[in-house]
PAKEFI-666948 format. One record per residue (C-alpha): x, y, z; residue in one letter. Coordinates in steps of 0.1 Angstrom, whole numbers, plus 5000, padded with zeros to 4 digits. Layout:
X X, Y Y, Z Z, rest a
...
END
This chain:
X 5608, Y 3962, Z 0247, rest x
X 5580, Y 3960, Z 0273, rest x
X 5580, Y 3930, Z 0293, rest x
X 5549, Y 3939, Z 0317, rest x
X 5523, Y 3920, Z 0295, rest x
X 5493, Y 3939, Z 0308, rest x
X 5482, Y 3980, Z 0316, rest x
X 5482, Y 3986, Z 0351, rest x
X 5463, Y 4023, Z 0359, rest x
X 5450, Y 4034, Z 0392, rest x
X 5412, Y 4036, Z 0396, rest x
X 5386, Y 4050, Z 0414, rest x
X 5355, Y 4025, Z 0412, rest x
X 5353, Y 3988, Z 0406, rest x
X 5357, Y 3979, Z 0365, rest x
X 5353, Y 3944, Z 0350, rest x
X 5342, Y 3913, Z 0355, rest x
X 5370, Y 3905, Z 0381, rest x
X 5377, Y 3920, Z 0415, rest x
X 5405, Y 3907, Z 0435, rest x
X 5407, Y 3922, Z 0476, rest x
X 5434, Y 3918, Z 0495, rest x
X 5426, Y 3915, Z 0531, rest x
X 5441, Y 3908, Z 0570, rest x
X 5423, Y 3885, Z 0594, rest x
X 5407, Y 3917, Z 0610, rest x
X 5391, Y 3934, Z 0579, rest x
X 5375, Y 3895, Z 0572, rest x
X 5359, Y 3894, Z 0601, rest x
X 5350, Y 3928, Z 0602, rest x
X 5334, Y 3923, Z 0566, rest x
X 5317, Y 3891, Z 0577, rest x
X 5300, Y 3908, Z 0604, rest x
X 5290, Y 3937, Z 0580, rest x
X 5313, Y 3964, Z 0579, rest x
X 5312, Y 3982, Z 0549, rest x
X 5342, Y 3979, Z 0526, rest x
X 5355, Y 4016, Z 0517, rest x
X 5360, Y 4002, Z 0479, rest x
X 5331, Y 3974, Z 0478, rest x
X 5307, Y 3985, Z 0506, rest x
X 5285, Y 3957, Z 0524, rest x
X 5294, Y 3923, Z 0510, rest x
X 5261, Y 3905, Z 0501, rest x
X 5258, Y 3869, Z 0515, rest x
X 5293, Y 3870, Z 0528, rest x
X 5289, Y 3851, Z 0561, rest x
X 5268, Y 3828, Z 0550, rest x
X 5291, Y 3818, Z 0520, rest x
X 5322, Y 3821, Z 0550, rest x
X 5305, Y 3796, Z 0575, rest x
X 5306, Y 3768, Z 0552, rest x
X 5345, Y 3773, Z 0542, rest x
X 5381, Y 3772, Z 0560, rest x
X 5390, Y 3808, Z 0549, rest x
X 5410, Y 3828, Z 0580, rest x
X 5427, Y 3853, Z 0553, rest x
X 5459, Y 3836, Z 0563, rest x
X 5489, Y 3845, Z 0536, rest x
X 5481, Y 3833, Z 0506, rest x
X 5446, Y 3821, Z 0511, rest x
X 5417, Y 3824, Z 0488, rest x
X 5381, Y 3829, Z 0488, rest x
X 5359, Y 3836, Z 0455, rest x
X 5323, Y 3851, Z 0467, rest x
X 5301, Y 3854, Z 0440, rest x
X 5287, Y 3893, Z 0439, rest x
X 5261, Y 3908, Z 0414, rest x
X 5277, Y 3912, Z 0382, rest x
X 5310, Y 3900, Z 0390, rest x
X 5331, Y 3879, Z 0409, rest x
X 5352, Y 3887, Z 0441, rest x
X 5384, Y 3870, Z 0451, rest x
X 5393, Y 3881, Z 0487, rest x
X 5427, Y 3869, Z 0493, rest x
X 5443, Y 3869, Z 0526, rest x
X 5474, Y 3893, Z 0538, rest x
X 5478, Y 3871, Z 0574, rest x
X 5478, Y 3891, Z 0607, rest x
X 5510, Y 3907, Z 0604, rest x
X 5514, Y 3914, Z 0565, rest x
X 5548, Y 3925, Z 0553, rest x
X 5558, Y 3942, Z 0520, rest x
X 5569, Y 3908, Z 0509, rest x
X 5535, Y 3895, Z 0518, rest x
X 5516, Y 3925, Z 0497, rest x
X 5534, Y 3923, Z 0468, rest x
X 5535, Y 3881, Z 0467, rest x
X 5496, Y 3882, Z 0468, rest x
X 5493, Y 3908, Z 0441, rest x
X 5518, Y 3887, Z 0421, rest x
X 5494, Y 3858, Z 0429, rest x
X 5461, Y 3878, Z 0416, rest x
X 5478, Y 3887, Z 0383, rest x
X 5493, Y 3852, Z 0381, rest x
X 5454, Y 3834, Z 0382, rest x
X 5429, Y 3858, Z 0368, rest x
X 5417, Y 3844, Z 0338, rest x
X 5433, Y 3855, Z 0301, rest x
X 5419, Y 3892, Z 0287, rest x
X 5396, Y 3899, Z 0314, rest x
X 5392, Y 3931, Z 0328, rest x
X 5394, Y 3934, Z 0361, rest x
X 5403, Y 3950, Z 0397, rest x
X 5427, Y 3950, Z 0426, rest x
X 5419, Y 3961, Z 0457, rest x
X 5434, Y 3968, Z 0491, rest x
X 5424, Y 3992, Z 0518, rest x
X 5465, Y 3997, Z 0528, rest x
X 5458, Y 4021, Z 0563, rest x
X 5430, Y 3998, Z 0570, rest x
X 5455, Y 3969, Z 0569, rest x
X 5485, Y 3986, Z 0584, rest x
X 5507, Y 3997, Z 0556, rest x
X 5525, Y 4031, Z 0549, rest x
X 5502, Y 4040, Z 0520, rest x
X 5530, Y 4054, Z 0495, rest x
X 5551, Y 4024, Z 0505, rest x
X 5519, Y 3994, Z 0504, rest x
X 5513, Y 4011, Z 0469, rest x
X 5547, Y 4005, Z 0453, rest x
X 5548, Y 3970, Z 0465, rest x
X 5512, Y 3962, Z 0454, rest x
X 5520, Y 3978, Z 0414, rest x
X 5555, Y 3957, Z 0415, rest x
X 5538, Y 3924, Z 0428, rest x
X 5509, Y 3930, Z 0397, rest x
X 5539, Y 3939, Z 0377, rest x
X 5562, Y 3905, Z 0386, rest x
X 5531, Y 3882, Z 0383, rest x
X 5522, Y 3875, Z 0350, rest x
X 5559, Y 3871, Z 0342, rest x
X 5569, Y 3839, Z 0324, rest x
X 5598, Y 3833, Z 0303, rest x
X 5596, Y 3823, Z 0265, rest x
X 5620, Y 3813, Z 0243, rest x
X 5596, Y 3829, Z 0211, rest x
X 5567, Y 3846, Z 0203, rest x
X 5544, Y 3816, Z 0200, rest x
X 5553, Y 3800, Z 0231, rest x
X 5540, Y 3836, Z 0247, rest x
X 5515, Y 3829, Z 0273, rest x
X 5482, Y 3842, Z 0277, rest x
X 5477, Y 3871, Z 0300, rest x
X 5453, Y 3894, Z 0318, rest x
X 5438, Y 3921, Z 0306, rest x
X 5438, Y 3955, Z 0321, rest x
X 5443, Y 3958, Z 0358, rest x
X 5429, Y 3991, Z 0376, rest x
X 5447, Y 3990, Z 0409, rest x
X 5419, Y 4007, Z 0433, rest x
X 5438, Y 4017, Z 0461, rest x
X 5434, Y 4053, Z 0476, rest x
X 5475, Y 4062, Z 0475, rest x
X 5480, Y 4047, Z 0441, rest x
X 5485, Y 4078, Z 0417, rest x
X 5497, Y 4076, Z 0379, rest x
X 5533, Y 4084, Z 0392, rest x
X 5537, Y 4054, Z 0413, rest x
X 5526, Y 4030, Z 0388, rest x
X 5549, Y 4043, Z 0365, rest x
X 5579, Y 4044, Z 0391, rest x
X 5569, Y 4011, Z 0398, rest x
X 5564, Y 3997, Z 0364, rest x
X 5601, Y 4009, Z 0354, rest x
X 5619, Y 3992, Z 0379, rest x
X 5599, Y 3962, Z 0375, rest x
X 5608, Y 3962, Z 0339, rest x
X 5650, Y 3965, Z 0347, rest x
X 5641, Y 3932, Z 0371, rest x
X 5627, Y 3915, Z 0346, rest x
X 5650, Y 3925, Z 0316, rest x
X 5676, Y 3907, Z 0340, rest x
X 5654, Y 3877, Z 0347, rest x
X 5649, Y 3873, Z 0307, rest x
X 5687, Y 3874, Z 0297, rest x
X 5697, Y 3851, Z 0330, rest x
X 5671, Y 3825, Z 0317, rest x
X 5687, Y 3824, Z 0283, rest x
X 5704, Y 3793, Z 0275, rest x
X 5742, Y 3795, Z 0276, rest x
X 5743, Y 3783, Z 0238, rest x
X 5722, Y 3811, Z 0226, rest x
X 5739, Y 3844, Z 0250, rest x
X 5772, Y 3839, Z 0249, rest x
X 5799, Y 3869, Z 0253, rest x
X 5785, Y 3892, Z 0222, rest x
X 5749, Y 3889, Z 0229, rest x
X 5753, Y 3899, Z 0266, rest x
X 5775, Y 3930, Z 0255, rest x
X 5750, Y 3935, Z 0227, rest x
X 5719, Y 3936, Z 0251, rest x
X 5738, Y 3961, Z 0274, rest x
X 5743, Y 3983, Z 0236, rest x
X 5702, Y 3978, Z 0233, rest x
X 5697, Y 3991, Z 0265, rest x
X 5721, Y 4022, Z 0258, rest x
X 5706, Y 4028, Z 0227, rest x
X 5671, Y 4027, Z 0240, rest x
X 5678, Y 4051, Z 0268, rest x
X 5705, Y 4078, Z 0247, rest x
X 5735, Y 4063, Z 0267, rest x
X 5769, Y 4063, Z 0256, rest x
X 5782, Y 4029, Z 0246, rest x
X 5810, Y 4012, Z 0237, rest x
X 5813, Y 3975, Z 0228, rest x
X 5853, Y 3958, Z 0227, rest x
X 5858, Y 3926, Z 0211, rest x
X 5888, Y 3907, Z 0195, rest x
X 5924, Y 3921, Z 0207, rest x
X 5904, Y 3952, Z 0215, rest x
X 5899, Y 3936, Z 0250, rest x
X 5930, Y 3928, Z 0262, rest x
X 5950, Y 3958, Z 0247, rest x
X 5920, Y 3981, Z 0264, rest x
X 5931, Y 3966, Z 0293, rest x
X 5907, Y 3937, Z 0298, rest x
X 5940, Y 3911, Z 0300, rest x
X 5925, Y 3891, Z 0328, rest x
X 5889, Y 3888, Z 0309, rest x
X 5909, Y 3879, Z 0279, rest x
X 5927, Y 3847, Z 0298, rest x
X 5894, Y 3838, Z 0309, rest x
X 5875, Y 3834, Z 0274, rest x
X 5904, Y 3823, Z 0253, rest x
X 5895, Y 3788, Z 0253, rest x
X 5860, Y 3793, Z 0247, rest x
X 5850, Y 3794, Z 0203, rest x
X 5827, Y 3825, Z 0213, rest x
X 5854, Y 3852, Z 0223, rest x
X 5854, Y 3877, Z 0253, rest x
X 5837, Y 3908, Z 0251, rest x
X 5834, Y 3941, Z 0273, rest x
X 5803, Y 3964, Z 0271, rest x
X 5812, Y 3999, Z 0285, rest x
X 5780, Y 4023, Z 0287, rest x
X 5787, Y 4057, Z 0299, rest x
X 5761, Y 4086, Z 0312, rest x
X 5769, Y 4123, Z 0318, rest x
X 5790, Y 4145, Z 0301, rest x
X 5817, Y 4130, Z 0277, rest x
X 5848, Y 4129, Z 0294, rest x
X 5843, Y 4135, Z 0328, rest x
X 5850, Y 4113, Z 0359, rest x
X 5820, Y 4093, Z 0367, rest x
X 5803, Y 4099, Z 0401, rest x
X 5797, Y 4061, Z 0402, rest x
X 5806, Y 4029, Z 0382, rest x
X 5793, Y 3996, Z 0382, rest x
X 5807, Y 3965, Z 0373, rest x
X 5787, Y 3930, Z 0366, rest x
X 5809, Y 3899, Z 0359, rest x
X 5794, Y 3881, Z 0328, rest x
X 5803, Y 3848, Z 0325, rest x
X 5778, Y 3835, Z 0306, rest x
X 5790, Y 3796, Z 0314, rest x
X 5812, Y 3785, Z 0339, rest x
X 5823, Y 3749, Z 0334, rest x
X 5850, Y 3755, Z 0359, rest x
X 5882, Y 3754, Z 0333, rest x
X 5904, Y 3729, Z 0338, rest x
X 5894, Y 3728, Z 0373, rest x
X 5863, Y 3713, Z 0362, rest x
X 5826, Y 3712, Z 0385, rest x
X 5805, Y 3681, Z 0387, rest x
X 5778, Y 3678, Z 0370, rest x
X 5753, Y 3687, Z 0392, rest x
X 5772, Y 3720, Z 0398, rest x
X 5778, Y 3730, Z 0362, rest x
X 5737, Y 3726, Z 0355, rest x
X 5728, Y 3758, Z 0362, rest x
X 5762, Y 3775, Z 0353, rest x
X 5739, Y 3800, Z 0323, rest x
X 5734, Y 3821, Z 0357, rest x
X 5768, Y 3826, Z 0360, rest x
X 5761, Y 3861, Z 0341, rest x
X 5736, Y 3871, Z 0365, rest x
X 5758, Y 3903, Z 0379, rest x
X 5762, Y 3915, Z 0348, rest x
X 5719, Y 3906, Z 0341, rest x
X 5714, Y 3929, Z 0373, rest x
X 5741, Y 3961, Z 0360, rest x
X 5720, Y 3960, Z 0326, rest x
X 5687, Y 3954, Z 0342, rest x
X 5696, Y 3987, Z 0363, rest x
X 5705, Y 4006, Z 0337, rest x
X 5672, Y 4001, Z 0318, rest x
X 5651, Y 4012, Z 0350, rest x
X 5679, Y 4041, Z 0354, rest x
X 5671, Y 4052, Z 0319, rest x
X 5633, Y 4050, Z 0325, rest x
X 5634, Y 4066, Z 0357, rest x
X 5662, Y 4094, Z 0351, rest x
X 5691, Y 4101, Z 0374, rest x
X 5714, Y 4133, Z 0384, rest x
X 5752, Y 4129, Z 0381, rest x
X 5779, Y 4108, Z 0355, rest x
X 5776, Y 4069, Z 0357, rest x
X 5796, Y 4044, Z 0338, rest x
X 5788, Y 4005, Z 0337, rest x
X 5811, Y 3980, Z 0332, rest x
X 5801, Y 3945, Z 0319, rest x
X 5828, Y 3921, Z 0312, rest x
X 5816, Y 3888, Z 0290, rest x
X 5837, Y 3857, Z 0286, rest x
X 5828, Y 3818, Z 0285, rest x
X 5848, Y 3796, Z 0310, rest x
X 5857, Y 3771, Z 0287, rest x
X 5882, Y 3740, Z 0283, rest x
X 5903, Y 3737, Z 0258, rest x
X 5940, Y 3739, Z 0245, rest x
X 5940, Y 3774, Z 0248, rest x
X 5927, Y 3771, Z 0287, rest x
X 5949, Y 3786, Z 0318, rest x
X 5958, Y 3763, Z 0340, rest x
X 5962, Y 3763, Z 0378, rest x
X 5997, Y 3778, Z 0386, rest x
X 6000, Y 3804, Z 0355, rest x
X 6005, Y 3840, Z 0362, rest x
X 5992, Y 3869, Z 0345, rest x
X 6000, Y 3910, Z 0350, rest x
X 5965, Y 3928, Z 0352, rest x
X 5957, Y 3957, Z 0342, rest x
X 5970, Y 3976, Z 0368, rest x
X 6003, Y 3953, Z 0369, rest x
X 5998, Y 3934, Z 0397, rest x
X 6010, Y 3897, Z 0386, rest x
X 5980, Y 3868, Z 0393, rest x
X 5986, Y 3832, Z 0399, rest x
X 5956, Y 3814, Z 0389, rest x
X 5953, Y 3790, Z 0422, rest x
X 5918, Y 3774, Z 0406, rest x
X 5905, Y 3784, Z 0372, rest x
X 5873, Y 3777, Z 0386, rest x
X 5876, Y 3812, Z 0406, rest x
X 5873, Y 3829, Z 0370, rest x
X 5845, Y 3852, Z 0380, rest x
X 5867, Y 3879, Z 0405, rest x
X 5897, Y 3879, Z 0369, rest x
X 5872, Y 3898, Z 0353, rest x
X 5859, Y 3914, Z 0383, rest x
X 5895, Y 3925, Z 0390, rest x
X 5897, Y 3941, Z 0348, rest x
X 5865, Y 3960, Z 0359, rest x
X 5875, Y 3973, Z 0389, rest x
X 5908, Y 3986, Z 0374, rest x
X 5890, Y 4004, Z 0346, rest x
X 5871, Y 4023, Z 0365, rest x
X 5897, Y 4036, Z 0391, rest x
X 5919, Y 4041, Z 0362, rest x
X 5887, Y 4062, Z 0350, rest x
X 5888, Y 4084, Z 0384, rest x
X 5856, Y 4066, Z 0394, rest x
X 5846, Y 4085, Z 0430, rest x
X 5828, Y 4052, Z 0439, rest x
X 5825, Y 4015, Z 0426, rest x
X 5799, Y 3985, Z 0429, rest x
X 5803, Y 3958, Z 0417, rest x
X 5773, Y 3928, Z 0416, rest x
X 5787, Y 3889, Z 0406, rest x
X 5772, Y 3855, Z 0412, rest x
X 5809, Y 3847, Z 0429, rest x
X 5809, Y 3821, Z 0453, rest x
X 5790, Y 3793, Z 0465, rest x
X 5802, Y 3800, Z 0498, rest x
X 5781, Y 3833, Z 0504, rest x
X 5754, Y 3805, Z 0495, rest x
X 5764, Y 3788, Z 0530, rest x
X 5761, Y 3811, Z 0551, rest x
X 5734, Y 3830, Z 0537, rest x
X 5710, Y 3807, Z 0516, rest x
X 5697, Y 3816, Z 0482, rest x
X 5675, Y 3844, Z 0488, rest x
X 5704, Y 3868, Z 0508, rest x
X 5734, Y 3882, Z 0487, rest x
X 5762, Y 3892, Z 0512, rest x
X 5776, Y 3929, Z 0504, rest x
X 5809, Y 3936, Z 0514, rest x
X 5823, Y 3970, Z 0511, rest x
X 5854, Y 3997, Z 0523, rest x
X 5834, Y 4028, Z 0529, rest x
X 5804, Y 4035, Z 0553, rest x
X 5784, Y 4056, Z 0532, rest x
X 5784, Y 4035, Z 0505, rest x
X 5773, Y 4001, Z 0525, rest x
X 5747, Y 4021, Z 0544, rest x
X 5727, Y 4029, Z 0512, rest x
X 5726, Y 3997, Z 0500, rest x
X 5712, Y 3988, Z 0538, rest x
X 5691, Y 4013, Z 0535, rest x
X 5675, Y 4008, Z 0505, rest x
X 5674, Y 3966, Z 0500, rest x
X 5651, Y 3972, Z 0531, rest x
X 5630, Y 4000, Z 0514, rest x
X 5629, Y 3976, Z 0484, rest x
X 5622, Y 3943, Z 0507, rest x
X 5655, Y 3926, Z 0491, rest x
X 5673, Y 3919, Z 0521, rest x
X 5714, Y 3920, Z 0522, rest x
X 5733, Y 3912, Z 0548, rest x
X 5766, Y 3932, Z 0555, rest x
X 5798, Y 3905, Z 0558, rest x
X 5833, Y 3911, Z 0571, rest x
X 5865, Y 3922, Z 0555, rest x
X 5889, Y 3900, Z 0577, rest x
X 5924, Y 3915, Z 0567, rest x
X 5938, Y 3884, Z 0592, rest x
X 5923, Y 3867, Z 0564, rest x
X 5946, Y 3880, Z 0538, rest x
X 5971, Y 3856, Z 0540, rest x
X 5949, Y 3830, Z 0522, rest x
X 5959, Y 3848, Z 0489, rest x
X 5992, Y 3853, Z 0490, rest x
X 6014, Y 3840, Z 0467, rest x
X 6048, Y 3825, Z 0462, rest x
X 6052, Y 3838, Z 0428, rest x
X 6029, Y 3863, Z 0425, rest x
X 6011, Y 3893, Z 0441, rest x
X 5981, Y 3875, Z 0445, rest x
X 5965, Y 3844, Z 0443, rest x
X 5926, Y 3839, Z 0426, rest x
X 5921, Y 3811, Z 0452, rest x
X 5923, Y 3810, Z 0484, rest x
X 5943, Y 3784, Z 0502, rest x
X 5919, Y 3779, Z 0532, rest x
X 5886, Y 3764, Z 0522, rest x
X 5866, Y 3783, Z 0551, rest x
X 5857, Y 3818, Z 0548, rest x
X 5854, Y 3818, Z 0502, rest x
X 5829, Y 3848, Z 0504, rest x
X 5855, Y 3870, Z 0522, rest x
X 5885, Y 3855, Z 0508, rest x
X 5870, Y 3863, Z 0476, rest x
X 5860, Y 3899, Z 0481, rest x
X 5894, Y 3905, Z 0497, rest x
X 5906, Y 3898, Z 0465, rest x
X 5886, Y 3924, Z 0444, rest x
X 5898, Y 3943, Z 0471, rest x
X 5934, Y 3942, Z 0465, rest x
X 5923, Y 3960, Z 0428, rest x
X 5904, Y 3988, Z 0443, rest x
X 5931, Y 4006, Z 0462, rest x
X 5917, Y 4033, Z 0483, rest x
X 5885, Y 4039, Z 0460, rest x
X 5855, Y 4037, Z 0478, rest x
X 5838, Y 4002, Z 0467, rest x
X 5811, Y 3977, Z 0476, rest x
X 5805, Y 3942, Z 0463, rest x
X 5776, Y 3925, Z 0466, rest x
X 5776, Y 3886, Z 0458, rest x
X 5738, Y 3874, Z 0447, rest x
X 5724, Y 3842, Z 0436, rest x
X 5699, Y 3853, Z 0411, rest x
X 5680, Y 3823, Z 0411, rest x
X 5650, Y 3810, Z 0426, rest x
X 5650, Y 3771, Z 0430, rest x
X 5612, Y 3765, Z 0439, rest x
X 5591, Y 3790, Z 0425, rest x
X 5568, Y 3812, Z 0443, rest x
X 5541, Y 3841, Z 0436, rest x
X 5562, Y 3866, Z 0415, rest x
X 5591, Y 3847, Z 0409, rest x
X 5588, Y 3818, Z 0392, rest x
X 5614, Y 3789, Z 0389, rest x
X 5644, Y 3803, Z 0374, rest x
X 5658, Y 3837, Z 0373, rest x
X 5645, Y 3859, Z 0398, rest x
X 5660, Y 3898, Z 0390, rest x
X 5673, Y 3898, Z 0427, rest x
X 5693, Y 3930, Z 0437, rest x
X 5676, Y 3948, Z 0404, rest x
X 5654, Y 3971, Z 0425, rest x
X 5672, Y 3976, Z 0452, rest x
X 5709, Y 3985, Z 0430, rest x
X 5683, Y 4009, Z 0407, rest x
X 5671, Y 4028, Z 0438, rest x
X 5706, Y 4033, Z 0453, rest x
X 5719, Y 4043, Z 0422, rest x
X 5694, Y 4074, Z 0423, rest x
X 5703, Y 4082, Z 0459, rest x
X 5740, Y 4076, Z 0455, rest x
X 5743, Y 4100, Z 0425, rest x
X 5718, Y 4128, Z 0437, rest x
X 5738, Y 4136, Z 0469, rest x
END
């Protein structure tokens, strides 16, 4: 399934009825007093039509100047435009450009500051994001542009194609985060990690029923027994059959989090169909992964249970062995995300996985300190947290690195257990959480990142709703990770 609506090509010379620039402050005022643009040449008109209108080609500004046979749409970068900036006011052109037409986008990148390889990635994935709504069928499908020929000098067949793919992982994940709860519940998420696998010629695996609990899911199992739609697991493998993956990933899918028995208020449990969204970013990976190729053996993990209530609900105070028989007292059944965390995590060391990363809309207190738009990553080994630096700023998805306190492991001790899925100190969730997963990864070299994947107000490229966070940047490491 395609999700981009419209072709995106790389062009030479302006085509259709609709050309959209994207300028700085400097090239405005160096067009207004005549310079020649190197895609448009000398603007007829221009600063007369400029005098008469409060257009600085600030970010996110708009001018239309009628021209000959067409119409032009300068839209303004600001003085300092950023990748963020670039790729928001493509998202902007392809979100406004009237239904079927034809048209142009076009940016002189040197001219306005940019790497050219780099300014032509974010300009393809910003077209790519901007026409993106979500629908819940076919007729409710909006109306979108036609073909867009992306005239920009670096822009080359290849990069719109590496673009395209990982925009199309980012917005698988948007798509299956925005799904109501009541109609993706644990065997449609597995199922669209199968579809994926399927697509691409990846191994797959899909465990349901006592499968999950006797395969060594036990924790996954708790979680969902209280729910009417039962837990699944979705395990996709790549590489050669049998051997020890270079790399596995784990998403926790909890596809709605009413808290248990420790229920949330209202307000809280509202959004609670994004509780899925690590698991939305693993499959949302994979799918670029599969368009882009990658070296090495990979194996995904995506555990799927409903946090229900019910008769058959843990409570606070039970204790369960996991799969790697540490014993688990359930301190707050609203911490249900890190139990099936904790099955994945097990799986793949018990699978000889060289390295594990795991991706989980886990705590509102990451949300604190960081706000929506920053996941915190967490992680044992240098090499591994230094990619995913690396590359979240390559792909303009910030991260921020957060502490592994171990004077903070006290908080999960237990009395009568080996650990406890709560921590007993309210301050500090986001660490006391990830030094939890921790205690399931033994010496394994691991990363966690914690996202939101949401986006409360909408802006260009992301409307309200899902937003794919993490997809690009976990796609991209993924390559790097597995080709060293």
């Amino acid at each position: 399934m395609e999700r981009i609506p419209f072709d995106i090509s790389p062009a030479r010379h302006l085509t259709g009825a609709v050309c959209v620039q994207l300028v700085t402050p400097e090239q405005f005022e160096q067009l207004v007093a005549g310079a020649r643009d190197p895609h448009l040449g000398e603007i007829p008109r221009l600063a007369e039509i400029a005098d008469g209108v409060r257009f600085a080609a600030k970010t996110g500004e708009s001018l239309p100047v009628p021209i000959a046979d067409r119409i032009l749409h300068l839209v303004g970068l600001g003085a300092s435009p950023t990748g963020k900036a670039l790729r928001e006011a493509a998202a902007s052109a392809a979100a406004t450009v009237p239904p079927r037409i034809e048209w142009t986008l076009a940016v002189d990148l040197e001219g306005a500051g940019f790497d050219a390889s780099a300014g032509a990635v974010a300009v393809v994935e910003g077209l790519a994001t901007g026409a993106y709504k979500f629908t819940h069928s076919e007729r409710s499908k909006p109306a979108v542009p036609g073909t867009c020929h992306v005239l920009v000098k670096s822009v080359t067949s290849e990069i719109v194609a590496r673009a395209v793919a990982r925009v199309e992982g980012q917005l698988l994940a948007r798509d299956l985060v925005n799904t109501p709860a009541e109609q993706l519940g644990p065997a449609e998420l597995v199922g669209a990690a199968r579809e994926v696998a399927e697509r691409h010629g990846m191994r797959c695996r899909i465990l349901t029923g006592d499968e999950v609990a006797r395969e060594g899911f036990k924790l996954t199992a708790v979680t969902g027994r209280a729910a009417d739609r039962p837990p699944a697991v979705a395990i996709v493998e790549c590489g050669p059959v049998g051997a020890e993956p270079d790399l596995a990933l784990v998403g926790k899918g909890v596809v709605y989090d009413t808290g248990g028995l420790n229920l949330k208020p209202g307000g809280s449990m509202a959004l609670m169909r994004k509780d899925m969204g690590g698991a939305g970013t693993v499959i949302g990976a994979l799918d670029a992964l599969g368009r882009l190729g990658f070296d090495g053996s990979l194996t995904a993990v995506i555990p799927a249970a409903e946090n229900a209530i019910g008769a058959g609900a843990m409570r606070p105070g039970d204790v369960f062995a996991a799969a790697d028989g540490q014993r688990v007292e359930i301190g707050n059944t609203d911490a249900e995300g890190r139990l099936l965390l904790s099955d994945g995590l097990c799986y793949a060391r018990e699978k000889g996985a060289k390295r594990i990363l795991d991706v989980a809309t886990l705590t509102g207190a990451a949300r604190v300190a960081l706000g929506p738009e920053i996941p915190a990553l967490f992680g044992n080994d240098e090499e591994l947290v230094r990619t995913l630096l690396e590359t979240s700023e390559a792909c303009d998805e910030p991260v921020w690195r957060m502490p592994l306190v171990d004077s903070y492991e006290w908080t999960i001790d237990s009395p009568w257990a080996d650990v406890n899925n709560s921590g007993s100190d309210n301050r500090g969730g986001a660490i006391t959480a990830a030094l939890f997963l921790r205690r399931f990864t033994k010496e394994t070299p691991w990363a966690h990142v914690d996202v939101y994947a949401w986006e409360d107000r909408g802006k260009p490229g992301t409307p309200r709703g899902a937003n794919g966070m993490f997809v690009r940047t976990l796609t991209t490491a993924v390559q790097q990770l597995l080709s060293r």
